[in-house]
N, C-alpha and C positions, 0 to 999 in steps of 0.2 A: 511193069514190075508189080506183083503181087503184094499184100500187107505184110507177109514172111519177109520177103526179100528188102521191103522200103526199110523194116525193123533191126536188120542184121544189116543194114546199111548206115544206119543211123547208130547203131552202136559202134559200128568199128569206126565211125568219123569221130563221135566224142572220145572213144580209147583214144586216137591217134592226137587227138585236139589235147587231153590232158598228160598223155606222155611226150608234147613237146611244149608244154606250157614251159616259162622260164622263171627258176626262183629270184627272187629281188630283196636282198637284204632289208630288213625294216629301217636301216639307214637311208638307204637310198629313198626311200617314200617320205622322208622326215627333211632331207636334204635340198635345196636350191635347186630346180631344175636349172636347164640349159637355158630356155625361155625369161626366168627368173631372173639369171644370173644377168642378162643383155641389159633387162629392163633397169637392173640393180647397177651398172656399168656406165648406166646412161642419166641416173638421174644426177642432180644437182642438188646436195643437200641444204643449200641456202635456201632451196624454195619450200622444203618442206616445212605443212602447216603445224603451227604451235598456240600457245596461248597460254595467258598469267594465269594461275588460280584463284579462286575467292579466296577472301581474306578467313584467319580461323573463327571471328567472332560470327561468322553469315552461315545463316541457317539454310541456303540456298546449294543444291547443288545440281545446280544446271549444265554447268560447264560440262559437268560427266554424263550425265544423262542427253545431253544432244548428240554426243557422239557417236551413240548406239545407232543415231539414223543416218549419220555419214560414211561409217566405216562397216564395213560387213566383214563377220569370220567367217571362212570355208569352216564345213565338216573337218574331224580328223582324217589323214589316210586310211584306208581299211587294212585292219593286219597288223596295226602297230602299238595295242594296249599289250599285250603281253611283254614285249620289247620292254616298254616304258614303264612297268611294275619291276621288271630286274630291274633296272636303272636305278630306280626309285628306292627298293631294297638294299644295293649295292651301296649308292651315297649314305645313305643313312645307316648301313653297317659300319661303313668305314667313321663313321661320325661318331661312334658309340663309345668308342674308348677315349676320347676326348670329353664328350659329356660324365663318362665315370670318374673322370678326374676332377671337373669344374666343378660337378657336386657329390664328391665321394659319402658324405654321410646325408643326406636326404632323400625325401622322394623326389623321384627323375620320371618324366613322361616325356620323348624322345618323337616329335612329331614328326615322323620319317617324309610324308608324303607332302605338310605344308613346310619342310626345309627345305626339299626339293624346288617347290613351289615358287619359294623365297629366291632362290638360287638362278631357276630360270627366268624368273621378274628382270634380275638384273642384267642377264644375258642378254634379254630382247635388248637393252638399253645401253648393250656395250659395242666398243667396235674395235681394232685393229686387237693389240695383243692381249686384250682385256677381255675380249669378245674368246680369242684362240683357247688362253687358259680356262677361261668358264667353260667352255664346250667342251673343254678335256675332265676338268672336273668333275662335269654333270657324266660323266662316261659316255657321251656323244663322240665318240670318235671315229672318221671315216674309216672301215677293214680294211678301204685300199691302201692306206696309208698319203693319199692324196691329198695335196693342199691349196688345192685351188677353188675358184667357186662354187664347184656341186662338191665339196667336202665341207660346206659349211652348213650348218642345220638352219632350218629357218622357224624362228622362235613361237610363232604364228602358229604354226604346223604343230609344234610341241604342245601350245595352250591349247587346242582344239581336242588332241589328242588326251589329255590331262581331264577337258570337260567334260568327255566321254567315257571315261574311268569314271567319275563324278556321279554321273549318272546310272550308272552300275553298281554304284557302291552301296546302299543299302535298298533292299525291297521295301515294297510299299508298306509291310505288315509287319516292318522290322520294330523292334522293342526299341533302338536305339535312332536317335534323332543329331543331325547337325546344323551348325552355322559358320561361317565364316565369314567377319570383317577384314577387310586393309585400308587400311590410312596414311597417308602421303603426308606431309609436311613438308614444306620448301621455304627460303627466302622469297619476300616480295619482289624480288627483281629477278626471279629465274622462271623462264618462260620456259615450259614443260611442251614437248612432240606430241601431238595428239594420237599417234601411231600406237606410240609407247604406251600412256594412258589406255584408250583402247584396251590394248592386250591384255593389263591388269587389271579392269576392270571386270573384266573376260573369268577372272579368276574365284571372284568371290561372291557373296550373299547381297554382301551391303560394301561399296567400295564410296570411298571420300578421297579428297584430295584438297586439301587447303595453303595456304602461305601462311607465313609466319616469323618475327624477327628475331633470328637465333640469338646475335650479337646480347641482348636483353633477356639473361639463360631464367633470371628467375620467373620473368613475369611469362615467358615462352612456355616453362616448367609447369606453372601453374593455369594457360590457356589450354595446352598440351591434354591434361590431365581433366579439366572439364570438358572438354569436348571427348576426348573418350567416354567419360564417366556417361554424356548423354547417348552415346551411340553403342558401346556395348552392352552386353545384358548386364542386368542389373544388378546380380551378385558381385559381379566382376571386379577387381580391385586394378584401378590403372597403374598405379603407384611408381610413377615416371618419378625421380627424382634428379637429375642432374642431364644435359645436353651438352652435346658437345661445339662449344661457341665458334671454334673456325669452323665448321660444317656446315651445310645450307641445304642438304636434305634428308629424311628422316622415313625409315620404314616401317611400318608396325602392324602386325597380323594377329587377330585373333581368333584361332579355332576353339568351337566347343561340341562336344560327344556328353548325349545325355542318356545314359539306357538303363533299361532294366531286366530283371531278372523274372525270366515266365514264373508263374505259378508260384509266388514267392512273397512273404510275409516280412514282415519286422517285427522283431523279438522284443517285448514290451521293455523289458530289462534292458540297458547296456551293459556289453559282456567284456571279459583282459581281451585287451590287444599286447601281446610284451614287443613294444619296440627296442629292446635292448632286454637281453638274458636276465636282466635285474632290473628291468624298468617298465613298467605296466602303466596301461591306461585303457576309461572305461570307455566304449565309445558305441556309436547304433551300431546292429548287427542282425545283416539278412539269412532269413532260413529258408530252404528251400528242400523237400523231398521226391527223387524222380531217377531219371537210366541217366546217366552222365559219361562221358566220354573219362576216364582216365585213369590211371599207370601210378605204383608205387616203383621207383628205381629204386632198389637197395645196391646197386651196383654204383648208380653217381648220385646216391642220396637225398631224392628229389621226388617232389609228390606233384602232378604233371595233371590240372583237371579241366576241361574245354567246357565251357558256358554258349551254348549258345543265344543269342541275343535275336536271332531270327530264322527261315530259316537255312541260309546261307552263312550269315555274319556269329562271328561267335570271340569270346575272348580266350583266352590262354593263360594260366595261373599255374607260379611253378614256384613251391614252397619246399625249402630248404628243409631235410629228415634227419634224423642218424647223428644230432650234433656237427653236420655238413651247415654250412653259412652262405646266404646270399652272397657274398665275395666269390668265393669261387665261384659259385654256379657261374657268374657275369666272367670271371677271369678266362676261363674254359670252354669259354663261347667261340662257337667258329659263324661263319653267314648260314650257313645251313642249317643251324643248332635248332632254328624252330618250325622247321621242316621233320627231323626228326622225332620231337616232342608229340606234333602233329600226328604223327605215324605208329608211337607205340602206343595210341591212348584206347583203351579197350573199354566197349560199355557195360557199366555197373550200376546195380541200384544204393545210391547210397542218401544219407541227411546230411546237407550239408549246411554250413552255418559261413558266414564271410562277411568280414566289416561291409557296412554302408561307404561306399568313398566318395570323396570330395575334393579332388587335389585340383590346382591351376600356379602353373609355375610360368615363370616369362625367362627365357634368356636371350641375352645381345650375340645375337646372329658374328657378330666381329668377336668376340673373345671365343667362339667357340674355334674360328677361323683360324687365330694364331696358334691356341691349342694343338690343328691341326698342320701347323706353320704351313698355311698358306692365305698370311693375313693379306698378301698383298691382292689376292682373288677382289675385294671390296675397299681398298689400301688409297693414299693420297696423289699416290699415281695412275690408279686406275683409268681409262678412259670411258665414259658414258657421255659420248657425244650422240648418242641416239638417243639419251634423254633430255639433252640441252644442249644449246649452240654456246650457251654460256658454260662455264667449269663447272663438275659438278665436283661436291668435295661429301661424299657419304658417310654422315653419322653414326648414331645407334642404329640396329637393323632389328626390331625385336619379333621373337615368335614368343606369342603365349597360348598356352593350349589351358583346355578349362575339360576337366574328365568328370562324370559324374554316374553312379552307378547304386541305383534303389530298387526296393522290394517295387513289385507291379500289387501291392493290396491283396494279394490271395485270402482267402476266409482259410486262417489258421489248421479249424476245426473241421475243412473242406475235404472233398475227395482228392487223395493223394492220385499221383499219376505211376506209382509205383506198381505192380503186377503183384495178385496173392500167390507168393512163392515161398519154400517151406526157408528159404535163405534171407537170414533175419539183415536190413539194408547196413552197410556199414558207416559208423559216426565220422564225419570228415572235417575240421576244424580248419582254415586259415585265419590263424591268431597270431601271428607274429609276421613277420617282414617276406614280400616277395614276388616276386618276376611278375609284369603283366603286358600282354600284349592283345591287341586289339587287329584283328582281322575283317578283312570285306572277302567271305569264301568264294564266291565266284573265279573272282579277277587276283585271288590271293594278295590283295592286296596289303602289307605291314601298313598300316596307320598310325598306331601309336607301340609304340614300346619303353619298357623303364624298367622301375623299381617300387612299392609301396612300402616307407618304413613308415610312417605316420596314415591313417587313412584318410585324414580330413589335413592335409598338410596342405596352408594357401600359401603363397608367396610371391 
């Protein structure tokens, strides 16, 4: 066989090789194999290993960091971060009109990807019909409509999946930086699955786990609160005030998103913010001049401008025009809505001016749940026998996200990035209230979404 004929042989074996390949739903790579399922069949959950936590005063945390050398995580499946960004989009769509209710007049910053996050923590940790409705919730659901053990997701396979998104998520040379704590609190008498631990810890930057005696809310309240205070950044306001005394475990997650704006100064002056048509306030205010992605609708009254923060990662800023109000724009929203914003945004050279922000809001993961009546998802009946052989009875569940968004120090009087064109740049102001979302371009990832009425609103 000639080199001609090995090459025309070799091609029509790979033709034939990928036109009998076989698609495999991203479920199915995410789900229990057969294998899985025997081993899961056979074990005896009395024997699986556990342990107390350090108490909240000990500065010690061993107990999580040895685990790292006992327990190994696989890779994620290959082929299943796309999957897992609709997923992720989907809950946190569905989650939004819930949050616009909880806090209809403030700023709202809507952590799609660590409620997700939140949500799968407790999946690993559930079982029988606690386990079924999380995995429907999370929109993990088998297409074959099968319910036996390879229709069950295996929670392991999802966090790996999730770390790998993680890692994608912003470039090295990205303007915008993150962190993410979790911290556990339990009763001293509830011996926590190492399993379970593991997985969460899987999850974040800095992960704790301590005990603590509910029953005694105030002095709980006030340990609670210093030990946060030492472990998250330092701005941060813990401001736990009240726990729930029949409850014995306690969640609490805090992301923070720090970025900046290329090429971009601070206005010596603070300039109106009008948080309300009659209500103004002075506050910092970032200028920036350059080609900027975006769109005047005078159709649905909306001024639409993409910031990029790298160059993949970028945010999304959609300001109410025409006497049109932040209310609508959010009432009129479909899941696709910032897919389209995305799509009609046209580059222009313009000067734009945009408050300096500061927001970090915290909400209880359980009031958003009944909101969305389905409090019983994390409820007094819930089972989490895969986080204790003892009852577990689930507290507060809090996510608090920390956004922060500043001039990168540009020299004012420096070379603009602007082009000499006879088309003089147009003035672009966001001074009043409006739409912001936070992107990882790649993997399209939603990360954060909301509202900005106040720009430095903490709570």
């Amino acid at each position: 066989m000639d080199f001609q004929q090995l090459i025309i042989f070799l091609t029509a074996f790979i033709g034939l090789s990928t036109c009998n390949r076989v698609y495999v739903h991203p479920f199915n790579l995410l789900a229990y194999n057969k294998s899985q399922c025997e081993k899961i069949q056979s074990q005896n959950p009395s024997t699986e290993k556990s342990f107390f936590p350090t108490a909240i005063e000990s500065e010690s945390n061993a107990d999580v960091e040895k685990l790292k050398f006992e327990i190994n995580l696989e890779a994620g499946p290959l082929g299943t971060e796309s999957y897992m960004i609709s997923l992720i989009n989907n809950l946190g769509f569905r989650a939004v009109a819930g949050w616009w209710k909880l806090y209809n007049t403030d700023s709202i910053l809507i952590p799609y990807v660590d409620f997700f996050r939140t949500m799968v923590s407790f999946y690993l940790g559930a079982s029988g019909h606690t386990s079924s409705s999380l995995q429907t919730f999370l929109g993990l659901e088998d297409p074959s409509g099968s319910t036996n053990c390879t229709s069950k997701i295996d929670g392991l396979k999802v966090i790996s999946t999730l770390n790998e998104i993680d890692d994608s998520l912003f470039s090295k040379d990205s303007n915008i930086k993150t962190l993410r704590t979790v911290c556990m609190f339990v009763s001293p008498n509830i011996p926590l699955s190492e399993k379970f631990v593991y997985g969460l810890s899987q999850f974040a930057d800095n992960f704790y786990v301590r005990s603590v005696d509910f029953k005694d809310s105030a002095k709980a309240v006030k340990l609670i609160n210093e030990f946060l205070d030492s472990k998250l950044p330092a701005d941060t306001k813990s401001g736990l005030t009240s726990i729930d005394v029949t409850a014995n475990f306690m969640y609490i997650s805090h992301v923070q998103y720090k970025g900046k704006v290329a090429k971009s100064f601070l206005i010596p002056k603070h300039q109106p913010f009008w948080t309300e048509p009659n209500k103004m306030v002075l506050v910092p205010t970032i200028s920036v001049s350059g080609e900027f992605h975006i769109a005047e609708d005078n159709t649905k009254n909306q001024l639409i401008i993409k910031i990029p923060l790298s160059d993949n990662d970028f945010l999304l800023l959609v300001q109410p025009i025409n006497g049109n109000t932040i209310s609508n724009i959010e009432s009129s929203m479909k899941w696709n809505t910032y897919l389209e914003w995305v799509n009609i945004v046209t580059k222009r050279h313009i000067n734009l001016s945009l408050p300096k922000l500061k927001i970090q809001r915290s909400y209880n993961i359980q009031d958003l749940l009944t909101n969305m009546n389905v409090s019983e998802q994390l409820g007094k009946n819930a089972d989490f026998s895969k986080i204790s052989q003892s009852n577990i009875e689930v507290g507060k569940v809090i996510n608090t996200v920390d956004f922060e968004l500043e001039e990168s120090d540009a020299n004012p009087n420096g070379e603009s990035n602007v082009p000499e064109t006879k088309e003089k740049p147009a003035e672009v102001k966001l001074n009043k209230p409006f739409v912001v979302a936070l992107f990882e371009g790649t993997t399209k990832a939603l990360l954060l979404f909301g509202r900005v009425i106040h720009p430095t609103n903490i709570i």
